[in-house]
N, C-alpha and C positions, 0 to 999 in steps of 0.2 A: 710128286714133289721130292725132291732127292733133298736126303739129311746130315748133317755136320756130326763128324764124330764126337765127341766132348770130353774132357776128363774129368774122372770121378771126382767128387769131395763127397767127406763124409761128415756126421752130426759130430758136434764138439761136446757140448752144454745143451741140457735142459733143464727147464726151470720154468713153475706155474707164476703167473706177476697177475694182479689184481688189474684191472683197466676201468676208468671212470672220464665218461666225460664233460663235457662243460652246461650239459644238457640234463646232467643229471644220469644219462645210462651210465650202467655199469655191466663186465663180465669179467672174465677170468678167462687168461689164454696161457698157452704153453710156448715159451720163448723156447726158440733155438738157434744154436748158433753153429756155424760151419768151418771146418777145416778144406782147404785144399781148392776156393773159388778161385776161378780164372782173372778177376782180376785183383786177389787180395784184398778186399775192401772188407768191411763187417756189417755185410746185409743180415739183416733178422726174418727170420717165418713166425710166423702167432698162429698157432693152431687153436682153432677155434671148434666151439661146439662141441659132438659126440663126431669128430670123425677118429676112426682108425684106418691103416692099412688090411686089416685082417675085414675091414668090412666090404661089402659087394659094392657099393654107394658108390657115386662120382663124385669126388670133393668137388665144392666150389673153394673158386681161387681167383685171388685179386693181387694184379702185380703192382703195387702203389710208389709210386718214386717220391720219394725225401723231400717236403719243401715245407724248411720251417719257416718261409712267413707264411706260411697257409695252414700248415698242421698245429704248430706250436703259436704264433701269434695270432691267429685268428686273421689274415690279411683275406681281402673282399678281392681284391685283386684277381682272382681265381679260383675254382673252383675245388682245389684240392683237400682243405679240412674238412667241408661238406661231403665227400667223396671216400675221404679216410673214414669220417664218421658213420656215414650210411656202408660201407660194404664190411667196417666189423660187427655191426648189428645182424645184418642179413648173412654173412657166414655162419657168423654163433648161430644162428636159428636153423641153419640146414647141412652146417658139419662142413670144414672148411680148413686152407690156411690164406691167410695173408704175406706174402712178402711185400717187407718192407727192404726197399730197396735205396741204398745212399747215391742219387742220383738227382742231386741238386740241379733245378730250371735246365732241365730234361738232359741233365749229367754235363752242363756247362760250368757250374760250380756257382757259388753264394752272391761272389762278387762278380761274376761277370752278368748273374740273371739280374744284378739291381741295376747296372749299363745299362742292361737290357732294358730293363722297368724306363729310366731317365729316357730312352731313345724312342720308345712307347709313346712317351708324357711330349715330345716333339709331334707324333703323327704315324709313326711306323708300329705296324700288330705284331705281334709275339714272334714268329717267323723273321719278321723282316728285319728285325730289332738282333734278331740271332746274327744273321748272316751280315747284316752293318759291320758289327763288331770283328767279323773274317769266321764268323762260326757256326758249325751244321746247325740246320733247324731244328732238327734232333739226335743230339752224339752217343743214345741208350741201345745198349748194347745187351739182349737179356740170356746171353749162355750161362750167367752165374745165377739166373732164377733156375734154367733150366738145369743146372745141377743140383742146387738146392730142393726142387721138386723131386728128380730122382732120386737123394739121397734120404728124400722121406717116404721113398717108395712109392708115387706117386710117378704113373705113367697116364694113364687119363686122367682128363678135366673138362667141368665145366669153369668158362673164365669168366669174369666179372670184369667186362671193359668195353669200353665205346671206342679203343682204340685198334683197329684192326692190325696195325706191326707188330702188337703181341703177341697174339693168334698168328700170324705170319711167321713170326721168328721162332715161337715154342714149337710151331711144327716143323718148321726147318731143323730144329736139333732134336728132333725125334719124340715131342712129345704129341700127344693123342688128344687135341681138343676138340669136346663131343659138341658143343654147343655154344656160343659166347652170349652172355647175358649179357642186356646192357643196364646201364646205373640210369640214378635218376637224373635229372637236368636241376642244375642248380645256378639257374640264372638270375642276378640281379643287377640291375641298372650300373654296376661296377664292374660287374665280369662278361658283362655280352659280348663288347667286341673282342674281347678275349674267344671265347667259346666259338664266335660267328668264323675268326680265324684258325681253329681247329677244326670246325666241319671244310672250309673251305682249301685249306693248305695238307690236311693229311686224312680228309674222309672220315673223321669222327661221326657215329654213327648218335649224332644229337639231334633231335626235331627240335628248332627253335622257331614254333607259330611265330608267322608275322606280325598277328594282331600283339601278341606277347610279347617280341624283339619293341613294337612302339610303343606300347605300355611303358615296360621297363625302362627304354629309352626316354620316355618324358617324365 
């Protein structure tokens, strides 16, 4: 596979921040922040657990895109706060970072993902709802992870994602992923046909048992 060359950014800011969540977990991670990302935005890493660069280990790494009705309001809608919440647990416990990446309803922006939602509530899945509006199904674009990983000296990974264009696009800009882990499945009777239209539309690598998709559905 032939690779994009990229340009450097480097760490701006670090700083340890406390993390708690609605579950009661809690840990400690190390926020950092970047100079010099290709598209200027202020995406954040959370280093988590005991990783270092100086250690032989493969961090795990979770690319997570911005979506505060799912992160921050708790929205059923989707899978994403369940997602957020399970992969800084499991980092912390095996040495890691997270990017968190400002990449609002998969980098369409706030207002156009709640079009989206309204266009949904007519009959059209998440995809379809995209491209109604004149807009790609998915506009994420991840050379600013991939400099953000490089700049914490981070050239292999394992990844944390059911999303196979990560793994696609990291290694197109030259990073080394050994293995992709997948997350857990977080489906309930409000986000199926959500989730049903990510295995179907971009190869999310989700098992959604059928006896389980009619459960949840009834």
């Amino acid at each position: 596979m032939s690779t994009t060359s990229i340009a450097s950014a480097s760490v701006r800011t670090r700083v340890r921040i406390p993390l708690t969540f609605a579950d009661g977990y809690s840990t400690t991670a190390e926020a950092v922040t970047f100079d010099g990302l290709s598209d200027g935005r202020e995406h954040l890493a959370l280093v988590l657990g005991d990783f270092s660069t100086e250690s032989a280990n493969v961090p795990l790494v979770r690319l997570h895109s911005e979506c505060l009705t799912g992160d921050v309001f708790g929205s059923a809608r989707c899978d994403c706060g369940p997602q957020l919440r399970e992969a800084v647990e499991r980092i912390a416990e095996t040495g890691g970072v997270l990017l968190y990446l400002r990449q609002e309803g998969r980098d369409i922006g706030l207002y156009n993902k709640l079009d989206a939602y309204a266009l949904q509530d007519s009959g059209l899945d998440t995809y379809q709802a995209n491209t109604a509006l004149g807009l790609p199904e998915d506009a994420r674009d991840y050379t600013a992870a991939a400099q953000m990983l490089t700049a914490l000296g981070i050239g292999e990974l394992d990844l944390l994602s059911n999303n196979p264009d990560k793994s696609r696009q990291l290694a197109g800009l030259g990073l080394a992923v050994r293995t992709t882990v997948p997350t857990g499945v977080h489906a309930t009777a409000t986000n199926l046909r959500y989730l049903r239209a990510k295995v179907e539309h971009t190869g999310h690598t989700l098992i959604l048992a059928d006896s389980a998709a009619a459960t949840l559905a009834g």
